[in-house]
C-alpha positions as CSV (number, residue, x, y, z in Angstrom):
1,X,0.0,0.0,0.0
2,X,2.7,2.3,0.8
3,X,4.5,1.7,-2.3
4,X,1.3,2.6,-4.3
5,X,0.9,5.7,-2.4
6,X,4.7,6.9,-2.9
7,X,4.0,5.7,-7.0
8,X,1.1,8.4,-7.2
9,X,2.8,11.4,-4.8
10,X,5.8,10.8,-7.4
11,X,3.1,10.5,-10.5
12,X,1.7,13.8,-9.4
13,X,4.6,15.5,-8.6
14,X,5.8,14.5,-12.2
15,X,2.7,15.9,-13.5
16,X,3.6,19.1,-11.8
17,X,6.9,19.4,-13.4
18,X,5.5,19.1,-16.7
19,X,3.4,21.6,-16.0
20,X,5.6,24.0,-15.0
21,X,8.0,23.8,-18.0
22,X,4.6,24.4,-19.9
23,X,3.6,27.6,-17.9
24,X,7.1,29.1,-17.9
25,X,7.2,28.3,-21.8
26,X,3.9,30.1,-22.1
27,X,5.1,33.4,-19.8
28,X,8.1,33.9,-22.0
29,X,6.1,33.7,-25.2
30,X,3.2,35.8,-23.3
31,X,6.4,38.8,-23.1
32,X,7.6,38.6,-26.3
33,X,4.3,39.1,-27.6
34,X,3.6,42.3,-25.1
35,X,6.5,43.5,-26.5
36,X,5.7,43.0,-29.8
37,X,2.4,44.6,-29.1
38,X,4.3,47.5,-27.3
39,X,6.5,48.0,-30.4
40,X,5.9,50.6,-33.0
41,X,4.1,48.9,-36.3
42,X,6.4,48.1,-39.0
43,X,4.8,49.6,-42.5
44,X,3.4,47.3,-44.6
45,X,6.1,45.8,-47.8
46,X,5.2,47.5,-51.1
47,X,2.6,46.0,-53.1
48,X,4.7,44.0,-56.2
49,X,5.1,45.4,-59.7
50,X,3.0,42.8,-60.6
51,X,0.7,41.0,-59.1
52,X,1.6,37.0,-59.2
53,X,-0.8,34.2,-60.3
54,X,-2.9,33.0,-57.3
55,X,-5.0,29.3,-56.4
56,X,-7.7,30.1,-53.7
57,X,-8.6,26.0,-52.6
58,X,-11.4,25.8,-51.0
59,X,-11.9,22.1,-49.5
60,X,-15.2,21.3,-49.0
61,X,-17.5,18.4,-47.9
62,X,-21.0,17.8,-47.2
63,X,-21.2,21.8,-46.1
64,X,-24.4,22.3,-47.3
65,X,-25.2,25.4,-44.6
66,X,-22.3,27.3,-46.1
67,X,-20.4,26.1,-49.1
68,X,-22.2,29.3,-51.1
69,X,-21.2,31.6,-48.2
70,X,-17.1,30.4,-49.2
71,X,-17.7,30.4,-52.7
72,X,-19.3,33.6,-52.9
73,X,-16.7,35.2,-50.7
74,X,-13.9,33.9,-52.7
75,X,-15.3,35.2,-56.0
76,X,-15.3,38.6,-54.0
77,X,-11.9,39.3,-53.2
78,X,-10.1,42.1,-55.1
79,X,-7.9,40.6,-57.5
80,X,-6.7,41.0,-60.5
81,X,-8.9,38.3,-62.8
82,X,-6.5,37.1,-64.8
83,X,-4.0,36.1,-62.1
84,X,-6.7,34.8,-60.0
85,X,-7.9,30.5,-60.1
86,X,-10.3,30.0,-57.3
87,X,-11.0,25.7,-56.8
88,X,-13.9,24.2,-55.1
89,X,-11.8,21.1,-53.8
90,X,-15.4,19.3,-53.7
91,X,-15.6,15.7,-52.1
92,X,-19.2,16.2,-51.0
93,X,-21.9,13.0,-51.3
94,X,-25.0,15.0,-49.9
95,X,-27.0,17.9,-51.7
96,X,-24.4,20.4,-51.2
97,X,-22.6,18.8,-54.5
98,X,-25.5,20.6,-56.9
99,X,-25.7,24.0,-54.4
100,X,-21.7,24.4,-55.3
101,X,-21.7,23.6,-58.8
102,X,-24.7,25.7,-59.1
103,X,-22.5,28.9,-57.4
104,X,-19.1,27.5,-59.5
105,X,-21.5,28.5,-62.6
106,X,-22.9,31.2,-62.0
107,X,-19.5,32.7,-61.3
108,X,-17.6,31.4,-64.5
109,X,-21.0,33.1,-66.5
110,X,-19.5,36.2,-65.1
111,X,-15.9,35.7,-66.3
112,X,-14.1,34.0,-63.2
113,X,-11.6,31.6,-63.1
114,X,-13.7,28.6,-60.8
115,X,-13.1,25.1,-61.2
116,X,-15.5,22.8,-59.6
117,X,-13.0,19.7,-58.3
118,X,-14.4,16.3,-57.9
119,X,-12.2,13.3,-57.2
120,X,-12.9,9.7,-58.0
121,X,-12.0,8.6,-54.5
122,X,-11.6,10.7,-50.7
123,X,-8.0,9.4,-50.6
124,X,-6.2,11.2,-48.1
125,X,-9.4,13.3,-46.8
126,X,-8.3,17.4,-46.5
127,X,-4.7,16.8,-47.4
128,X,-5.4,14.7,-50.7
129,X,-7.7,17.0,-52.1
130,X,-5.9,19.6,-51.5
131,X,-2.6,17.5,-53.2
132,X,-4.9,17.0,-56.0
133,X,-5.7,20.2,-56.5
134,X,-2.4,21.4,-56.8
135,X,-1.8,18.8,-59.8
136,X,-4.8,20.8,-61.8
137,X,-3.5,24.5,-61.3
138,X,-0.5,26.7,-62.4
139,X,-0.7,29.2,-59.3
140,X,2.5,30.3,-57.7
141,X,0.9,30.9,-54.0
142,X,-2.1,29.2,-52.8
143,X,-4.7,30.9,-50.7
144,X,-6.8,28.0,-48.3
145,X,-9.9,28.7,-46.5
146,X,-12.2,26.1,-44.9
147,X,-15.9,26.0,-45.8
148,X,-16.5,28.2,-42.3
149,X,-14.7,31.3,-43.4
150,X,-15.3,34.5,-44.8
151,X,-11.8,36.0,-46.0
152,X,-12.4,40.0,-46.7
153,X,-11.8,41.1,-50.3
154,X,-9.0,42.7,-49.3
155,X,-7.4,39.3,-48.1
156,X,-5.4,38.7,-50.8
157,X,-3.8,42.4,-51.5
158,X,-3.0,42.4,-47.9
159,X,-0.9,39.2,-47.5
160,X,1.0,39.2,-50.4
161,X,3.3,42.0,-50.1
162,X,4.4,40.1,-47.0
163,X,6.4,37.5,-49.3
164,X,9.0,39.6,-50.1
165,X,11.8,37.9,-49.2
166,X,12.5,34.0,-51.2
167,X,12.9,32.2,-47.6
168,X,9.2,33.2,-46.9
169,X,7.1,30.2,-47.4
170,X,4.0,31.1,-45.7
171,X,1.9,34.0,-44.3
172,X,-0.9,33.1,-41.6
173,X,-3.2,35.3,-40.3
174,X,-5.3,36.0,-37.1
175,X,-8.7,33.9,-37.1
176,X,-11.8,36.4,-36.3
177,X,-15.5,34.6,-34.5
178,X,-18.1,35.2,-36.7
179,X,-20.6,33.9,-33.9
180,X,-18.3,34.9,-30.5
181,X,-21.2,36.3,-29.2
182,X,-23.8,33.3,-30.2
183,X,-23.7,31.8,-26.7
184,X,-21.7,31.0,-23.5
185,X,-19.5,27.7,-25.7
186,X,-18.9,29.9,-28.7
187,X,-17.3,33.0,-26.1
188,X,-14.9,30.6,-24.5
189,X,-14.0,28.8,-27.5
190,X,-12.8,32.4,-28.6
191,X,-11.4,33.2,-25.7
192,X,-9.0,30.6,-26.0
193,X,-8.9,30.6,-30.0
194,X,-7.4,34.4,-28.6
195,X,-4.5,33.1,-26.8
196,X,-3.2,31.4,-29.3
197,X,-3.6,34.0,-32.1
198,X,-3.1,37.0,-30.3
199,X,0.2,35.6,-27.8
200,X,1.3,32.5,-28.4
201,X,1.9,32.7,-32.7
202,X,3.0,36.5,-32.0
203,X,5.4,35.4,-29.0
204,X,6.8,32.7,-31.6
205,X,7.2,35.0,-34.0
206,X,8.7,37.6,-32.5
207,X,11.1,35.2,-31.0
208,X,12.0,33.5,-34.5
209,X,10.8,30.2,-33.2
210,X,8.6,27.9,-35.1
211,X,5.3,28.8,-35.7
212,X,2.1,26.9,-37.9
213,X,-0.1,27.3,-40.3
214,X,-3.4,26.8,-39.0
215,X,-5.2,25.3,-41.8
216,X,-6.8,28.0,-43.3
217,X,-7.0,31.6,-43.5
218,X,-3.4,31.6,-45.0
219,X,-1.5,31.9,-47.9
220,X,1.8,29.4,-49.2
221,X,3.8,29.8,-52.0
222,X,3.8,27.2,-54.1
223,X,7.4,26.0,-53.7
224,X,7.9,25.6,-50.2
225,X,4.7,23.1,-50.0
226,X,6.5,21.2,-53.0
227,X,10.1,21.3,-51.1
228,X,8.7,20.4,-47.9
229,X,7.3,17.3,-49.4
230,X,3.5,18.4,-50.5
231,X,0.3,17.2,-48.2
232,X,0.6,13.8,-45.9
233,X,-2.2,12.4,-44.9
234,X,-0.7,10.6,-42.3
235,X,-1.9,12.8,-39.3
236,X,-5.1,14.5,-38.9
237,X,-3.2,17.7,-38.0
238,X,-2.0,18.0,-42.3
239,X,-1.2,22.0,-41.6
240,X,0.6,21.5,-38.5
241,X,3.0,18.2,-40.0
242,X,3.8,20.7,-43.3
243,X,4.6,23.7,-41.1
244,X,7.2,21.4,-39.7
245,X,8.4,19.7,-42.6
246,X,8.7,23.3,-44.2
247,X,10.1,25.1,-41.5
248,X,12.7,21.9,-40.8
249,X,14.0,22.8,-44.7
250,X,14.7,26.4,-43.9
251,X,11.5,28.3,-45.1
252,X,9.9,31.1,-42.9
253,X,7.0,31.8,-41.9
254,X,5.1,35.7,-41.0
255,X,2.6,35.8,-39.1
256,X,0.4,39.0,-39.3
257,X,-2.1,39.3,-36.7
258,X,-3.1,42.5,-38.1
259,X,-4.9,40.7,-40.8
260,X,-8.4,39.2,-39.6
261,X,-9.7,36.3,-41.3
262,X,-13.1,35.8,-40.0
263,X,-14.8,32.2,-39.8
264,X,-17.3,30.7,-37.6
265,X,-16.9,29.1,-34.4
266,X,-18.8,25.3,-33.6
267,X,-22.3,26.2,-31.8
268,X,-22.6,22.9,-30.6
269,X,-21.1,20.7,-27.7
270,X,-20.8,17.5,-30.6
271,X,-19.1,20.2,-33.1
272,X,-16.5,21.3,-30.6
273,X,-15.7,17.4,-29.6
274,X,-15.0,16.7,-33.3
275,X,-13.0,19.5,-33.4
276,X,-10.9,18.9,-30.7
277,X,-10.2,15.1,-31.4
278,X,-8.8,15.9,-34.8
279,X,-6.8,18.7,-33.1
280,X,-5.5,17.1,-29.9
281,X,-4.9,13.3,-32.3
282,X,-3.0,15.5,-34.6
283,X,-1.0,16.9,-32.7
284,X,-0.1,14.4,-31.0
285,X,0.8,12.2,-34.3
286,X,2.9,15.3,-35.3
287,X,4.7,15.2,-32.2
288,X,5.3,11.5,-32.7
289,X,6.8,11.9,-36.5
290,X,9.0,15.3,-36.0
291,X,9.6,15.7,-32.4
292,X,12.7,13.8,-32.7
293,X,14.0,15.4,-35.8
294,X,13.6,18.8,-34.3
295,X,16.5,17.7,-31.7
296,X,18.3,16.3,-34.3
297,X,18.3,18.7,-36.7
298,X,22.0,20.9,-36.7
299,X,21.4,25.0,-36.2
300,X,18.4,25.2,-34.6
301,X,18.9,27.5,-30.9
302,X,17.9,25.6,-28.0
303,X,15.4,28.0,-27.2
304,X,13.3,27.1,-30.6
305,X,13.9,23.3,-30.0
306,X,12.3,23.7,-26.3
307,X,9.3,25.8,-27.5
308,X,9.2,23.0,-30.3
309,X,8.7,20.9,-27.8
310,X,6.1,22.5,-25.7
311,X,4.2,23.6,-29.5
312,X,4.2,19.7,-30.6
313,X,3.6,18.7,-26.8
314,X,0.5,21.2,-26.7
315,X,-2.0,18.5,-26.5
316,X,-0.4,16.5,-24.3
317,X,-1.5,18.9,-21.7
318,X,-4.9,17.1,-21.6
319,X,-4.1,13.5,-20.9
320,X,-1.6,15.6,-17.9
321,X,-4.6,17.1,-16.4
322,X,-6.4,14.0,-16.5
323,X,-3.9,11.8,-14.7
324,X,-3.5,14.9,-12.0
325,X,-7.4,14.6,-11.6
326,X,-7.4,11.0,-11.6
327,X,-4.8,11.4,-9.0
328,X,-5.9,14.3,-7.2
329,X,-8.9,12.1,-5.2
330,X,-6.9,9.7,-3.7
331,X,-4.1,11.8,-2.1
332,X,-6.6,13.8,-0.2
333,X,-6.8,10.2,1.7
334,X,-3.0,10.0,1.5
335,X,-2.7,13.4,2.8
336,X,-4.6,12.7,5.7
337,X,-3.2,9.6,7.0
338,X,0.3,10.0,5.8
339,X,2.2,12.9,8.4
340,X,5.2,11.6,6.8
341,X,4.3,13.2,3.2
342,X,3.6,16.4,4.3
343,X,7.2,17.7,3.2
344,X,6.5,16.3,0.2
345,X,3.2,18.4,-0.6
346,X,4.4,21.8,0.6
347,X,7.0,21.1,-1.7
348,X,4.3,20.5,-4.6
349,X,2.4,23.0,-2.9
350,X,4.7,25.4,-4.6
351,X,4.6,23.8,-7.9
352,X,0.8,24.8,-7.9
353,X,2.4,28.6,-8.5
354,X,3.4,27.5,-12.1
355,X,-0.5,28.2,-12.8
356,X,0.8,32.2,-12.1
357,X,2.4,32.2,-15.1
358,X,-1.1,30.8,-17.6
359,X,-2.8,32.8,-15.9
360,X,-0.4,35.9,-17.0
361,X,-1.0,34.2,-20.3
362,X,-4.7,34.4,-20.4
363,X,-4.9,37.9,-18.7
364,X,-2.5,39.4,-21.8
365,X,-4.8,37.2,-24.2
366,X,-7.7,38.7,-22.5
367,X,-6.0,42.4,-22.5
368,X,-4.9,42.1,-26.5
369,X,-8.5,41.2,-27.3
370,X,-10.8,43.5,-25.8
371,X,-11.7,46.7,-28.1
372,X,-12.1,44.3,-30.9
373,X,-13.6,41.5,-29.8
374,X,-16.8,40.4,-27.3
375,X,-14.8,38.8,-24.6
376,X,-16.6,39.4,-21.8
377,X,-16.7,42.5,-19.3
378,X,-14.3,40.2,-16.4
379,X,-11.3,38.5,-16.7
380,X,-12.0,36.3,-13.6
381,X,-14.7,34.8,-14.2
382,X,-14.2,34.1,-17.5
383,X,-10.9,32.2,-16.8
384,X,-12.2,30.3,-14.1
385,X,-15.3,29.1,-16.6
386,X,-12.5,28.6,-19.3
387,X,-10.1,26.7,-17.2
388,X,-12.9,24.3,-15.9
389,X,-14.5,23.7,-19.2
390,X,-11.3,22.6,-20.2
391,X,-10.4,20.4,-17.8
392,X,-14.0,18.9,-18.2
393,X,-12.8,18.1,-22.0
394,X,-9.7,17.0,-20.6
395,X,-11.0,13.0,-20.4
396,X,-12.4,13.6,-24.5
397,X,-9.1,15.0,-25.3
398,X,-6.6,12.5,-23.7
399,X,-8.0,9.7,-25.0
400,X,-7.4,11.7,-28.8
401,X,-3.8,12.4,-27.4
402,X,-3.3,8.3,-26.4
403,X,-4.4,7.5,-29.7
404,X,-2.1,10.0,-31.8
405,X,0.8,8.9,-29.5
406,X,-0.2,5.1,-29.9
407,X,-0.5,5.6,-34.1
408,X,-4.1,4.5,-33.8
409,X,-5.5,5.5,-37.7
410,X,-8.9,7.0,-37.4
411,X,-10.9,8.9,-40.2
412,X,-10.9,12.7,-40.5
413,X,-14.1,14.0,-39.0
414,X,-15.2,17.3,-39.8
415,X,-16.5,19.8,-37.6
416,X,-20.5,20.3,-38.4
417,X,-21.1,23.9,-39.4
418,X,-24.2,25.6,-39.1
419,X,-24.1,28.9,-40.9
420,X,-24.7,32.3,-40.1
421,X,-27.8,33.1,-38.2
422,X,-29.4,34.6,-41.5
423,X,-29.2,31.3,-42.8
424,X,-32.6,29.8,-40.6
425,X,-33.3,27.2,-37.8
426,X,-32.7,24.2,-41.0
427,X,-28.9,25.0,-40.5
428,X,-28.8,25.4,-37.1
429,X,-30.9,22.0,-36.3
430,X,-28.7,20.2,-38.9
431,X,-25.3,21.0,-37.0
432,X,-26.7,19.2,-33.8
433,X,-25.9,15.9,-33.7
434,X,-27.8,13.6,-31.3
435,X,-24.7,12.1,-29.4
436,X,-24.4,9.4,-26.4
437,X,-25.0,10.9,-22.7
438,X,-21.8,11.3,-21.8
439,X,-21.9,8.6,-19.2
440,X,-18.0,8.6,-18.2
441,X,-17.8,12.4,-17.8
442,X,-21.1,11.9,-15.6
443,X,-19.1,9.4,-13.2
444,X,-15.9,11.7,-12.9
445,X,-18.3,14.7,-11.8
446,X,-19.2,12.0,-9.3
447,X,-15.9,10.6,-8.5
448,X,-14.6,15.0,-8.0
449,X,-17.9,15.2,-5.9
450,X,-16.1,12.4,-3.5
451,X,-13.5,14.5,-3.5
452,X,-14.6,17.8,-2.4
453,X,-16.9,15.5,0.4
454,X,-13.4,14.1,1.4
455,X,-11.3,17.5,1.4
456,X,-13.9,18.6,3.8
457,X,-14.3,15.6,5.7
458,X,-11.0,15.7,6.9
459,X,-10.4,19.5,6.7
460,X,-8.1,19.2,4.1
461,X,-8.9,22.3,1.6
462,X,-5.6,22.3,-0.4
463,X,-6.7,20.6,-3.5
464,X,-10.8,21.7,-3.1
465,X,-10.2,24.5,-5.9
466,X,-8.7,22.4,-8.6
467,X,-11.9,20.2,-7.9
468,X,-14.2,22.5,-7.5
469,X,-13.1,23.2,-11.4
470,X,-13.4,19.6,-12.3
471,X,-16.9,19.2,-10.9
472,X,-17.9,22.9,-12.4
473,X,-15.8,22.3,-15.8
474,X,-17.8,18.2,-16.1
475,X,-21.3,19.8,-15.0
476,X,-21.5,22.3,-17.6
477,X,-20.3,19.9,-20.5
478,X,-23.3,17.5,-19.0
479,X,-25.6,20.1,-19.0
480,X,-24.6,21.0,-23.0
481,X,-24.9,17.8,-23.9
482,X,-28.6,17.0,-22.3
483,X,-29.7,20.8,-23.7
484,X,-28.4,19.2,-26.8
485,X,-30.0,16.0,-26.9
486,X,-32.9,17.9,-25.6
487,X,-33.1,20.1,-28.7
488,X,-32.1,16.7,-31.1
489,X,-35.4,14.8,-29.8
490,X,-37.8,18.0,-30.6
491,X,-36.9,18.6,-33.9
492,X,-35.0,15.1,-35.2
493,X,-33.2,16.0,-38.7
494,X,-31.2,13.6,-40.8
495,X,-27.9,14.7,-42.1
496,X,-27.6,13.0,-45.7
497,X,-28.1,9.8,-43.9
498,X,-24.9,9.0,-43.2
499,X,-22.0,9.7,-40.5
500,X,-20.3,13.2,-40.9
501,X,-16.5,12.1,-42.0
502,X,-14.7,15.0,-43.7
503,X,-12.2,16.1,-45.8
């Protein structure tokens, strides 16, 4: 017995260390962005002499609530037509397929450049189609946007310029929330969407450490996807595996979070659990193929191979929380009847500190965004809400994170999209999806109830906060999921009759 307490005081106090090198990874990127922010703004390059030949892809499938939101939006950006190729990168199987040939054609009537892509085969989801696509175009930089954005006309004008220089292979820009204000999910889902776009892509920036392309809402030139090895689809997480590969050759990459890319945000509990399984799998399947070649690779300063590590290691923050949780219960028994520990846990005691340095993080997040987007009147609040939503994900999101690391292949599974509120209650009832009650997330809220009965049993309050965030965090993803359901039962719709894998 006392060996299996020591094993989880050591566990946990391993967890802790993590941790730390995590926060104090996060509070040096969280100052070089506040003193990139602080900094006077660099003008913008020149526009070129002339303008090169651009692809917009647009990878699409089964979006019927807003593939002729994307199309239409791509046919309005300001650019010259004769250097423009937009291509609907189409693997759809549901009605959407005639909705976006029907928008391809009435934009060639009026002169464009649209292709309307179909393949014979989904091989290689997102990252094949948008290989293909490449084979069937003579663009020099390619312009991607996922079915949920809405790129400005302006897009293209704007990010261009910033390719000045031969070693830059990629400019990404900062995501905007179309729906941030839709409901209590969709703020917090931007609130940390904002941490990464307004800190932690500007810290890496600033410090000339490696930074990614995010999927969409960016532009590549042509040659550094070829160099780097064109799309894999051997990780969910495509963008994330090519900004490595790329940035691993030599190529650069700007980020300009000056330049908003606006897109819409999952309204749904089942929406934001797809997205965050291809996310947190990704990553973690990119951490498993390039982790070791970023210590291996010659040049590279030790402080860009450490905030590799952290970047690739992002996810693995989940399945860390998780264990703590897991852990957390049973060492308010070991706390009590174990005098001899107690060194031990003031010593840990002070590891709990490292959380100083996210919040920091979340506060300059927080900061950065307000003026320009909802994000709430209160930082405190909201960060408590944010931090116990996410550790109520954290069981969803470790098991992802097990299955990268473990090279489990799974399909990719797009996020269900709803539309703009203009576009009726038929889009918003087809992006719910009528999932399981989440029965294991109910018995942790019970398990981190047992725990907060036990801290006050035996007057132990040390670890009551962290679950009183667990049993707030697994509460609210409950109550999502029943509203869901809830809504699912009164108005049942069927979605092409056939589960939502994407591209």
């Amino acid at each position: 017995m006392l060996i299996l307490e020591m094993g989880a005081v050591a566990l946990y106090g391993l967890c802790l260390v993590f941790m730390l090198g995590f926060s104090l990874a996060q509070w040096r990127l969280t100052r070089l962005a506040r003193r990139a922010a602080q900094a006077p703004p660099e003008p913008a390059p020149a526009p070129p002499a002339q303008w090169p030949r651009v692809t917009v892809q647009l990878p699409v499938y089964n979006e019927l609530a807003v593939v002729a939101r994307i199309i239409d939006a791509a046919a309005a950006l300001d650019y010259p037509a004769d250097r423009l190729h937009i291509q609907v990168l189409d693997d759809s199987t549901d009605e959407s397929v005639a909705l976006a040939a029907h928008r391809v054609a009435y934009h060639q009537d009026r002169g464009l450049r649209i292709d309307h892509v179909r393949r014979a085969t989904r091989q290689g989801y997102k990252a094949g189609a948008l290989a293909h696509g490449l084979t069937e175009t003579d663009g020099e930089f390619v312009a991607i946007f996922d079915a949920d954005f809405v790129p400005t006309p302006d897009f293209l004008r704007r990010t261009l310029p910033y390719f000045d220089a031969p070693e830059v292979g990629v400019v990404q820009t900062c995501w905007g929330h179309l729906n941030e204000s839709e409901s209590l999910l969709t703020r917090l889902q931007a609130f940390g969407l904002n941490a990464h776009f307004l800190v932690e892509q500007v810290g890496r920036a600033a410090g000339g450490h490696f930074l990614n392309f995010n999927g969409t809402g960016g532009v590549w030139r042509r040659t550094c996807i070829e160099d780097a090895g064109n799309w894999q689809a051997d990780t969910l997480t495509e963008d994330l595996d090519l900004s490595y590969r790329a940035q691993l050759r030599g190529w650069r990459f700007v980020y300009r979070p000056d330049i908003v890319a606006p897109a819409e945000l999952p309204a749904h509990l089942a929406a934001l659990k797809s997205q965050q399984y291809r996310w947190n799998k990704g990553a973690a399947e990119t951490a498993r193929k390039h982790l070791g070649q970023v210590w291996r690779s010659a040049g590279l300063p030790l402080s860009t191979r450490v905030h590799a590590t952290f970047h690739l290691l992002n996810s693995t923050v989940f399945a860390v929380i998780l264990l703590m949780a897991l852990l957390s219960v049973p060492l308010v028994w070991v706390r009590a009847h174990r005098p001899e520990f107690r060194p031990v846990f003031h010593l840990a005691a002070g590891f709990v500190l490292t959380f100083v340095p996210l919040t920091y993080y979340y506060y300059t997040t927080w900061r950065l965004a307000g003026g320009r987007r909802a994000t709430g009147r209160w930082f405190g609040p909201q960060f408590l809400l944010f931090l116990a939503v996410s550790m109520g994900l954290a069981l969803h999101n470790a098991r992802a994170v097990a299955e990268g690391f473990w090279g489990r292949a799974t399909p990719f599974v797009r996020t269900p999209k709803q539309g703009s509120a203009a576009a009726g209650p038929l889009a918003a009832r087809a992006a719910r999806s009528r999932g399981a009650w989440p029965w294991a997330e109910s018995l942790l809220l019970l398990y981190f109830l047992a725990g907060m009965g036990a801290g006050l049993y035996y007057r132990d309050y040390g670890l009551l906060p962290f679950h009183l965030l667990l049993v707030v965090g697994h509460a609210t993803l409950i109550w999502y999921a029943w509203r869901t359901g809830a809504a699912a039962t009164a108005a049942p719709v069927l979605m092409g009759g056939e589960a939502v894998v994407a591209s």
